[in-house]
C-alpha positions in Angstrom: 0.0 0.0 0.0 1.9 3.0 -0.9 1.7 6.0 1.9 -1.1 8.3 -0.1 -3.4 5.8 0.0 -2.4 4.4 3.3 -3.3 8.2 4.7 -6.4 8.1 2.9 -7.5 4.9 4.4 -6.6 6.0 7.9 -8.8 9.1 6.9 -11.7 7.1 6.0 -10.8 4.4 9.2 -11.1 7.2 11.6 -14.4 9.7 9.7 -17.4 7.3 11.6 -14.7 7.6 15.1 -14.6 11.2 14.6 -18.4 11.2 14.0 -19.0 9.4 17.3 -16.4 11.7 19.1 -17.6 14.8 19.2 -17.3 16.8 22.0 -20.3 18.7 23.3 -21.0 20.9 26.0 -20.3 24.1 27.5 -16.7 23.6 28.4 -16.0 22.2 24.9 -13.2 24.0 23.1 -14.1 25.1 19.6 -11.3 24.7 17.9 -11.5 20.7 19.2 -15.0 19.2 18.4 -13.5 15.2 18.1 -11.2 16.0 21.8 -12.7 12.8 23.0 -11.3 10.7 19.7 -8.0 13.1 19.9 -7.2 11.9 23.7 -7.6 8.3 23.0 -5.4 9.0 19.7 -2.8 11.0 22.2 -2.6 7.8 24.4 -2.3 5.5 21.7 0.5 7.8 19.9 2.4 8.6 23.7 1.9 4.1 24.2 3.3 3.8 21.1 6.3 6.0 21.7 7.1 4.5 25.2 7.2 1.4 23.4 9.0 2.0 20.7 10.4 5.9 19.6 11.5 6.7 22.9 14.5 3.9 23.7 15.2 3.7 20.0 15.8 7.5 20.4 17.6 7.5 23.7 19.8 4.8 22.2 20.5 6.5 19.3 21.6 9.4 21.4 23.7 7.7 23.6 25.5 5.2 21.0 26.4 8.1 18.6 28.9 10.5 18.4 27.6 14.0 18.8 29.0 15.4 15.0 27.4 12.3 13.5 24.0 13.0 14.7 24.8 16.6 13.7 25.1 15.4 10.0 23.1 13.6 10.0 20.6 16.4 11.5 21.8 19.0 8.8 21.5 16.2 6.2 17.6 15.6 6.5 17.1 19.5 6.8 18.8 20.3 3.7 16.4 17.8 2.4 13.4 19.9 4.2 14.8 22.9 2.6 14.6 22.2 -0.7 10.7 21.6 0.0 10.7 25.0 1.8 12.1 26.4 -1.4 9.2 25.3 -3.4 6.6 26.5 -0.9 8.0 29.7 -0.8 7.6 29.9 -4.9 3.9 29.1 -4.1 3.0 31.6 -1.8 5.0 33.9 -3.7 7.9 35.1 -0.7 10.6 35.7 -3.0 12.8 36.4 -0.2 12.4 33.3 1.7 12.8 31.5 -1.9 15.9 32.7 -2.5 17.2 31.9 0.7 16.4 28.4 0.4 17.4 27.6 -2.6 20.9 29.0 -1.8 21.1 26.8 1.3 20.3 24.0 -0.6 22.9 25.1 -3.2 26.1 25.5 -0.8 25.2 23.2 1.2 24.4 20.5 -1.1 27.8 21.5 -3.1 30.2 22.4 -0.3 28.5 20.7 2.7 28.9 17.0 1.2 25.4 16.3 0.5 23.8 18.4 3.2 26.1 16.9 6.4 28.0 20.3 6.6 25.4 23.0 7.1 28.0 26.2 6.2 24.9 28.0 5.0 24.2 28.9 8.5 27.9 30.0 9.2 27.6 32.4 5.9 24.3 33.6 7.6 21.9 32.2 4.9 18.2 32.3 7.0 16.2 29.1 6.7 12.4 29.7 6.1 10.8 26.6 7.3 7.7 26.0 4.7 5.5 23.0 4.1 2.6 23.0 2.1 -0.4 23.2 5.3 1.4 27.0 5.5 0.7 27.3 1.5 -2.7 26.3 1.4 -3.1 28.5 4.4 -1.4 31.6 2.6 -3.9 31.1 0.6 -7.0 31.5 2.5 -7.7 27.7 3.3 -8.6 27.5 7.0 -7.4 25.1 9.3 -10.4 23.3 9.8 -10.5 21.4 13.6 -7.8 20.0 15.0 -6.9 16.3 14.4 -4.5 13.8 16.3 -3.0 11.3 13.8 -2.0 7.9 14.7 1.4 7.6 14.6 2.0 11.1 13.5 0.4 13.0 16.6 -1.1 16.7 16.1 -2.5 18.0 12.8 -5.7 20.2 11.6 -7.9 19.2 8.5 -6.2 21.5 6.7 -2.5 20.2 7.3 -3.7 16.9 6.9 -5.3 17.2 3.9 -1.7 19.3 2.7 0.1 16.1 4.1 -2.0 13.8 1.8 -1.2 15.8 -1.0 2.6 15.7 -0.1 2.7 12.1 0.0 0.5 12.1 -3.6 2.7 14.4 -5.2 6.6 12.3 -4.0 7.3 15.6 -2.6 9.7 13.8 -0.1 12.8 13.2 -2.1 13.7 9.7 0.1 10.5 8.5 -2.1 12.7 9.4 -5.4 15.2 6.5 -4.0 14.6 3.5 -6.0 17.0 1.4 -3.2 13.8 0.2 -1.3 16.1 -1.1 1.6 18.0 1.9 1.5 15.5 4.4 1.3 13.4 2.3 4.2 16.8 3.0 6.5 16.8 6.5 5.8 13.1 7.1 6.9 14.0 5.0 10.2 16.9 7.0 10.9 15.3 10.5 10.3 12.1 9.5 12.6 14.9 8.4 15.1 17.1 11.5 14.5 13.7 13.7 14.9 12.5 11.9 18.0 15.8 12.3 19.8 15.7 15.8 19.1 12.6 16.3 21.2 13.6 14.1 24.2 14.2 17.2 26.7 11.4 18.9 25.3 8.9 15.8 26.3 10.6 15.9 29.2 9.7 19.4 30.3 6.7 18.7 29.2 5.5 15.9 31.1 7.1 18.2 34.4 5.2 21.4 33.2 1.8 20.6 31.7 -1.3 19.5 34.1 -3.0 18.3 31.4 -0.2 17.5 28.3 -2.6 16.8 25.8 -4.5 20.3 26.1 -0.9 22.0 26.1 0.1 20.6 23.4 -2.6 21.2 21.1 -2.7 25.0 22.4 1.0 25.1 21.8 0.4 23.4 17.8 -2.3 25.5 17.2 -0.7 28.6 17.6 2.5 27.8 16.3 0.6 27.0 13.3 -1.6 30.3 13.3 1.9 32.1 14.0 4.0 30.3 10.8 0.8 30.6 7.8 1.0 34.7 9.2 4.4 34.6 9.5 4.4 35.2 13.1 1.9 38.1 12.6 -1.1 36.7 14.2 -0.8 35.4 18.1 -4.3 34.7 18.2 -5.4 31.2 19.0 -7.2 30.1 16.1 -10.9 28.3 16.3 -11.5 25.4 13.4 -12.6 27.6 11.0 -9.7 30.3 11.8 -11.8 33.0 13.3 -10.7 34.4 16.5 -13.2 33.0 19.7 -14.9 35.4 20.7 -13.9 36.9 24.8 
């Protein structure tokens, strides 16, 4: 089953869940009408990475050397950049586009592939982009917000973007005709991005009373913040209007 169509099916799985889920009520947030389907998907995605992201993480992070991990970090984000450059064509930043299209240039030339990132020491910005923050640019709203199994927090909107992604090969590993290879190099990037994040989860299961409410605040308005280029604080409802006080 290739990935589009193994999204799509876990779209279509969870629509009747979703259905059933809804949350009601007076203390029901707008911007979360399927919260009681979302926690269940939180504690099947936080099982799931006690299991099996977590140690695979912590060992990676122990067993490597710290300026391996680093290229290989810099390696999968000059991959990301080049699919920043091509969102910033779309939503027309011509600034940002430049940008990311010279990091990938030096860095792809003069940074072996990607595992040297020397646009950073020549002061070349990166402009994250993805294609949730293009069809946002362009006046699609974010729709309610969606916990994915296996991939964790999401909206309709970025969702949707993330199917169309995966449709389109915009991931270059997917270009790799090496299936065993290019099967590695997914593993090691979802360990590499995990391990990344392990002192963030744990701050965050110190700080938050209720994690799964933080961190769908927190990915909401990060999201609001990078489709307005940090111009808009405002936490969004599903349909991207402002709640009303």
């Amino acid at each position: 089953m290739t990935g589009g169509k193994r999204l799509t099916w876990m779209i279509l799985c969870a629509g009747p869940l979703l259905l059933s889920a809804c949350a009601t009520g007076p203390t029901a947030d707008p911007r979360d009408p399927f919260e009681s389907y979302n926690r269940s998907m939180s504690r099947f995605n936080e099982e799931l990475d006690k299991a099996v992201l977590k140690p695979a993480a912590t060992a990676y992070r122990d067993v490597t050397p710290s300026f391996v991990r680093t290229g290989i970090n810099n390696f999968f984000g000059n991959l990301r950049d080049g699919w920043s450059f091509v969102n910033s064509v779309l939503q027309l930043k011509a600034q940002s586009a430049a940008d990311n299209f010279l990091r990938v240039g030096v860095n792809t030339v003069f940074g072996w592939g990607g595992l040297i990132d020397f646009a950073s020491a020549f002061n070349i910005e990166r402009h994250p982009e993805d294609f949730g923050q293009t069809l946002g640019r362009w006046g699609v709203g974010s729709g309610p917000y969606l916990v994915l199994p296996g991939l964790g927090p999401s909206t309709v909107r970025d969702t949707l973007a993330l199917g169309i992604e995966t449709g389109a090969r915009a991931d270059p590993l997917r270009h790799l005709p090496d299936v065993a290879a290019r099967n590695s190099l997914y593993v090691l990037r979802l360990v590499d991005t995990r391990a990344h994040l392990l002192n963030a989860g744990q701050m965050l299961n110190e700080a938050a009373l209720d994690k799964y409410s933080f961190t769908r605040d927190v990915y909401l308005q990060l999201r609001r913040r990078e489709v307005s280029d940090g111009l808009d604080d405002a936490p969004p409802t599903y349909d991207d209007a402002d709640p009303k006080p």
